[in-house]
N, C-alpha and C positions, 0 to 999 in steps of 0.2 A: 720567427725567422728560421731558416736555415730548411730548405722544403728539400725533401729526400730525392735523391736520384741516383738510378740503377746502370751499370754497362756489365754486357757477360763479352768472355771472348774464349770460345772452346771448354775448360774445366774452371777457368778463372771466373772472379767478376768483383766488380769494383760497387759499392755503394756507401750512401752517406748516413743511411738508417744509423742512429745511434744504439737502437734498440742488437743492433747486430756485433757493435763492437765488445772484443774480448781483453778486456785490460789487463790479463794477465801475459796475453799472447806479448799486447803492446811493449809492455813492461820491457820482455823477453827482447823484443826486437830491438828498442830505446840502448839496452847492454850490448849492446852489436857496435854500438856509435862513439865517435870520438865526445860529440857533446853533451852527450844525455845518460850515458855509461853508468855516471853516480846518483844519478836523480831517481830520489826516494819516491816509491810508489803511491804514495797518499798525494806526491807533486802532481804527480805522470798524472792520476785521477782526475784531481782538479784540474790540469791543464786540458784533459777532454772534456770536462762539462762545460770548459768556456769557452769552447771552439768548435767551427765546422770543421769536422772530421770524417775525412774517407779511408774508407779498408778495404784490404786489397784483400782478397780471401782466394785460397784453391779449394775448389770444395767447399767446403767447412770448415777447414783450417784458416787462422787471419796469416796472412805471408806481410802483410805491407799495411803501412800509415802513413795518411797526407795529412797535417792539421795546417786551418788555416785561421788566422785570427784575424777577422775582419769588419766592418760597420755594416756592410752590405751596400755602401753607397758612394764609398768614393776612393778608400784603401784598404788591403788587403796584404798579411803579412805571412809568406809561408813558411812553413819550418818540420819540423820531426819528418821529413822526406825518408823513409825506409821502409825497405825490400831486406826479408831475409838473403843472409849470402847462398843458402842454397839453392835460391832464385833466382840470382843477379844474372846478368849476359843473355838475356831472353829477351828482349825488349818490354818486357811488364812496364818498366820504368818508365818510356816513352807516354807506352799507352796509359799507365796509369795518371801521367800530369794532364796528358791531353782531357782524357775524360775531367778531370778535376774544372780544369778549364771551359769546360762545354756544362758547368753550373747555370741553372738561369740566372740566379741572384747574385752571379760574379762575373757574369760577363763583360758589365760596361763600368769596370774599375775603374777609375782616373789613377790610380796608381798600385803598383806592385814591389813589395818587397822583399827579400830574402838576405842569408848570409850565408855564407860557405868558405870553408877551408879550403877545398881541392876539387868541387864540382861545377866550379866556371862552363868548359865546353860545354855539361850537359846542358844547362841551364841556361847557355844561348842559343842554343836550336827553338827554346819558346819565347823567345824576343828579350832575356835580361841581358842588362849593357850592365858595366859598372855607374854607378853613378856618375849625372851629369854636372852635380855641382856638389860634392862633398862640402862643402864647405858650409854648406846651409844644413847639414844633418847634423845632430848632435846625442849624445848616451850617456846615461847612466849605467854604467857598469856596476854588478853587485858580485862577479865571480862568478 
């Protein structure tokens, strides 16, 4: 599962190639975040090998990571969303979910989810509401 897919836009370009991801870049980018700041690099690893993962690269440099943790057939969970801050305010952001989105094998989710401390607006410009029924979700928290 997880069939690769390319977008360039000027010096940019987003793909799913795993073969391309630089997990040290990741790492680097992950310390930028309120969530992921302390998470040990042997996590960050394993948490790419179990995921579809797109990277946002200038050049040849990685600037950006979408991981998405999905079945491929009915939910799909996004998370580690990061753009270097020396990036941010260019619309990469935009372009980068869109493309993510224009996946074949994620197109016709029955369901999407994410979590976020302070990135609401973004995140409703590509159709997230909060929850319709909270009360049917449930978690295991481990810190």
């Amino acid at each position: 599962m997880g069939q690769e897919i390319e977008f360039k836009k000027d010096s940019y370009y987003v793909t799913s190639d795993r073969s391309k991801l630089d997990i040290q870049a990741v790492c680097q980018l992950l310390k930028q975040t309120y969530w992921a700041e302390k998470r040990p690099g042997e996590i960050v690893r394993k948490s790419l090998e179990n995921s579809l993962c797109f990277s946002l690269f200038e050049d040849n440099k990685q600037i950006g990571l979408v991981r998405v943790v999905t079945d491929y057939a009915t939910f799909a969970y996004l998370c580690d969303v990061i753009i270097d801050e020396n990036y941010r305010h260019k619309g990469l952001g935009e372009w980068f979910l869109k493309c993510v989105f224009k996946h074949p094998e994620l197109k016709n989710l029955r369901r999407w989810c994410l979590a976020t401390k302070d990135a609401h607006t973004f995140y409703e410009k590509f159709g997230f509401r909060p929850l319709s029924q909270p009360e049917h979700f449930m978690e295991i928290f481990n810190g």
